[in-house]
N, C-alpha and C positions, 0 to 999 in steps of 0.2 A: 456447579454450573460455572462456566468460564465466564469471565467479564469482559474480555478484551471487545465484541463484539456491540454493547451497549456502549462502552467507551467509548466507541470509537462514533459512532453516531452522534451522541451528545456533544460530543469534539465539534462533529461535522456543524451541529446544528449551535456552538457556541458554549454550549457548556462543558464538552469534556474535548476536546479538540482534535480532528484525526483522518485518518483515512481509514473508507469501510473496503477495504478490500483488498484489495491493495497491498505511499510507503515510507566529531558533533556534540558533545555529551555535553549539557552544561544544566544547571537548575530553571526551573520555570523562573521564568522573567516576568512578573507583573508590572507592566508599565503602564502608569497612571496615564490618563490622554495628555498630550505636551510635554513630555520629562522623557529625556534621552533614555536606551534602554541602558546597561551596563556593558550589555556586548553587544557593543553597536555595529563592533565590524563583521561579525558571522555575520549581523542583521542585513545589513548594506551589501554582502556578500551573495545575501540569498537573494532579494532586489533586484541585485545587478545583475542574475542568473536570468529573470524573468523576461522573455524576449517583447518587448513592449510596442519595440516596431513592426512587429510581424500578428498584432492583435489592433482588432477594430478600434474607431475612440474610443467608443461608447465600453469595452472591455477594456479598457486603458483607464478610463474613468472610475469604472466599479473597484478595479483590483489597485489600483492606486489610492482611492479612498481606504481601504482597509490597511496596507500595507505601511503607507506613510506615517498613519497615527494610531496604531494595534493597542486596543484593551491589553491583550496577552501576545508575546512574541517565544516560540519557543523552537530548542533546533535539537530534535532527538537524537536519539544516537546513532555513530554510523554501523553499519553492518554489515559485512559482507558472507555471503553466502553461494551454494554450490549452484546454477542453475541456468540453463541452457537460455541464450538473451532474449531468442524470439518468444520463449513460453515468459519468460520474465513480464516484457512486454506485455501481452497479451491479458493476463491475468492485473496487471497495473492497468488496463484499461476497462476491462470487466471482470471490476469486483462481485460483483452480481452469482458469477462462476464460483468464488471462493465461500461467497456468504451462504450456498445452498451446499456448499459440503458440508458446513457448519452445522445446517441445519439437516443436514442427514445423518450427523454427529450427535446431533441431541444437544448442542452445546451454546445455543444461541436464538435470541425473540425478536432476532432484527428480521424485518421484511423489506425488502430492495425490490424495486421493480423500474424498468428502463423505460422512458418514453421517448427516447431519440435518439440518433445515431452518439450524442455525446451530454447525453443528459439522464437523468434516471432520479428518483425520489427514494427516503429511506426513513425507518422510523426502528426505535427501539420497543416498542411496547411498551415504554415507561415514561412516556410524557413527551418525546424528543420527535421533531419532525423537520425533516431539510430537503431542500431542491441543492443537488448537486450538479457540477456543467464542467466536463475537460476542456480547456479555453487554447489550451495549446497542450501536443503531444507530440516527442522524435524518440529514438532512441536510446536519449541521454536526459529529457526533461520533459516531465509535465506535470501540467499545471493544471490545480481544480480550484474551482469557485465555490463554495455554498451559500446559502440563506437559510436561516434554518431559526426555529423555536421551540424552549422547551416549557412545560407547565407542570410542576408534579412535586412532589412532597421533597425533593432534594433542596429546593429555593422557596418552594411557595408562593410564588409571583410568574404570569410569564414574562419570559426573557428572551426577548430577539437578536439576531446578530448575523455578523458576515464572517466567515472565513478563507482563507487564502492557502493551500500548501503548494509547495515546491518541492518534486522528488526531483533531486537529481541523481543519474544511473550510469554507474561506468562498469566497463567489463574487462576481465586480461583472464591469460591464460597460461597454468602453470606450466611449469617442463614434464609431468608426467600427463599432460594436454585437457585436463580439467579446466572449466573456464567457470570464473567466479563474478559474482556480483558485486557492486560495492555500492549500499545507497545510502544516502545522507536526505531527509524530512526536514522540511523547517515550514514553522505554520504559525501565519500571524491572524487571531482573533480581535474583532471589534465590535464590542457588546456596545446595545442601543438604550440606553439606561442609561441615566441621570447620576445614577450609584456605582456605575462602570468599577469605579477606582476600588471602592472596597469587594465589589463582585468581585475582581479577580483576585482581590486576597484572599478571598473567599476560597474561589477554586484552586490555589495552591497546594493546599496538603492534598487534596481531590487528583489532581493530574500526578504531581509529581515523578516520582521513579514507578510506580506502577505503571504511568505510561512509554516510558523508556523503555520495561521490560516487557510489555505488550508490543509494541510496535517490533523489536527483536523476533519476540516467539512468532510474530507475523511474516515479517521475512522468512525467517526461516520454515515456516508452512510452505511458502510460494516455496522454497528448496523442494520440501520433500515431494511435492506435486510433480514437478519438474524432474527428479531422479525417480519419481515411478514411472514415467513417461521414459524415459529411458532402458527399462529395467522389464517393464513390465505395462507396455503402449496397448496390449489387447483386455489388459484388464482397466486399463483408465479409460478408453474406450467405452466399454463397458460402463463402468460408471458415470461417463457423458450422455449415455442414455438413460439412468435416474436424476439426471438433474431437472426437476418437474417446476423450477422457476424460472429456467434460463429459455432465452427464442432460441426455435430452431435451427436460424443459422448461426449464434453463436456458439450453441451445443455442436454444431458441425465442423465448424473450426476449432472446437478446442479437440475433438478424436481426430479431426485430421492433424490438427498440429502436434500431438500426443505419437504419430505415427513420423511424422519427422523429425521429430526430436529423439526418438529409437533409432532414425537411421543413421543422423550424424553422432549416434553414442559407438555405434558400429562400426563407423569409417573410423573413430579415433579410435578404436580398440582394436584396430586393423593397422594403426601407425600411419595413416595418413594424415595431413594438417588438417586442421580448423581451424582458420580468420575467416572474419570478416571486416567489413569497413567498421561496424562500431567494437571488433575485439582487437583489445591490444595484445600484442607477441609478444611483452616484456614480462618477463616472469615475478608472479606475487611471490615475496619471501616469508611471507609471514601472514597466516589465518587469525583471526580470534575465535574462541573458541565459545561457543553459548551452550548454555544448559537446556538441555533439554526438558521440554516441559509438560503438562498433563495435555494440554493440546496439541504436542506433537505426537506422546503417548495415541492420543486417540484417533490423530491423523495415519498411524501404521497399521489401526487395523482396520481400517477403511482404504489406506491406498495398499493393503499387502493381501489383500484378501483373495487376488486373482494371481494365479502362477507365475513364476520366474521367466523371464525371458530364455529360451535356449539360445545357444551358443549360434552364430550363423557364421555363414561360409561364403569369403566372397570370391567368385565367379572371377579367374584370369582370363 
């Protein structure tokens, strides 16, 4: 059984810190309340990201409480990965889409259900429960809020808390006209406890590189979703109509978006450009390469399972 999926919840809700759906390298930072963290300036950097003026007070006030004096402050690693921006998008706003592939995978006991345009609830099945809220989203930044609680044999005690992430998302495109992603995660928790300081020592060996390598093998799921869409738009399609957790119009936009994403795979396999306002024309020189893993493994037979694209022909 995969764990990224529980992790990622409990993250949500304080204890294991993350994004369910969803998106630099340095060690978890336990920062006691009031004691500078040691990399203060990613910190300051992720802050300064967050557009402050352009959210309510009262959303000013929540994510400023957390952000300013974080239980835990950490900034995963960056990624970059192959995937078309608007599918990108789309999936970093309904995780919901990804958590029920998951679970048509067999490979996850999280349940997500939406209750508003930008708000939806989540739970792991092992004690973890959060109201999550996109506070701001463009195509280069956004921002979730949680609240969230967990109670169960990992602590023994409940444990409340807030958390804050910051994806930010940039995109270029090579010279053989592939366009790539580049995200960088930083998420600051603050546990509601008296014991804050040693809780997060606590969860140190807990989060550490396993969640560096889970948020990775994450990305690069949202990859492979997004070149099946590409590759093979009538079979993803298709499995937008088993997705039996997701509303109907977000099931509808992701086969429609699955169909435009084949076509502009098509115009560049035609040698025509693709920019747009959020893709840069500067060519990446250099990929990192990530391993592939048993949840990508099990993502191929689930997004491979419907036939190749044939070749098309476009109409002079």
């Amino acid at each position: 059984m995969h764990r990224f999926p529980s992790q990622v919840i409990r993250l949500l809700a304080i204890t294991v810190v993350g994004a369910a759906g969803a998106l630099t390298t340095s060690e978890l930072i336990a920062t006691p309340l009031g004691q500078v963290a040691s990399d203060q300036e990613s910190r300051n950097e992720a802050i300064n990201s967050i557009p402050f003026d352009q959210l309510t007070e009262q959303t000013q006030a929540k994510l400023w409480n957390v952000v300013s004096q974080p239980s835990i402050y950490r900034q995963l690693p960056v990624t970059v990965v192959e995937s078309d921006p608007d599918m990108h998008v789309f999936l970093v706003r309904y995780p919901e889409v990804i958590v029920n592939m998951w679970q048509l995978m067999g490979v996850t006991k999280v349940q997500m259900q939406r209750n508003g345009d930008y708000t939806f609830q989540a739970s792991d099945g092992a004690g973890t429960f959060c109201d999550v809220q996109l506070v701001y989203g463009d195509q280069n930044t956004h921002v979730y809020y949680a609240e969230g609680h967990y109670e169960g044999p990992l602590l023994r005690k409940l444990i409340r808390g807030n958390c804050v992430m910051v994806l930010k998302s940039e995109y270029s495109q090579t010279e053989d006209k592939k366009v790539y992603v580049t995200n960088r995660l930083d998420m600051f928790v603050q546990l509601d406890s008296l014991g804050a300081e040693i809780l997060a020592k606590t969860l140190h060996p807990l989060v550490g590189k396993s969640a560096d390598h889970n948020f990775t093998e994450s990305t690069r799921f949202l990859s492979q979703v997004s070149q099946a869409a590409e590759t093979r738009s009538d079979g993803l399609q298709q499995l937008a109509g088993r997705l039996n957790n997701v509303s109907e119009p977000v099931r509808d936009r992701f086969a429609q978006l699955a169909t435009e994403v084949n076509h502009r795979a098509v115009l560049r396999e035609a040698g025509q450009e693709f920019f747009t306002e959020h893709v840069s024309a500067t060519p990446i020189v250099a990929i990192p390469v990530v391993t592939t893993a048993p949840l990508l493994r099990g993502a191929s037979q689930l997004l491979e399972s419907a036939p190749s694209r044939k070749p098309l022909r476009l109409r002079r």
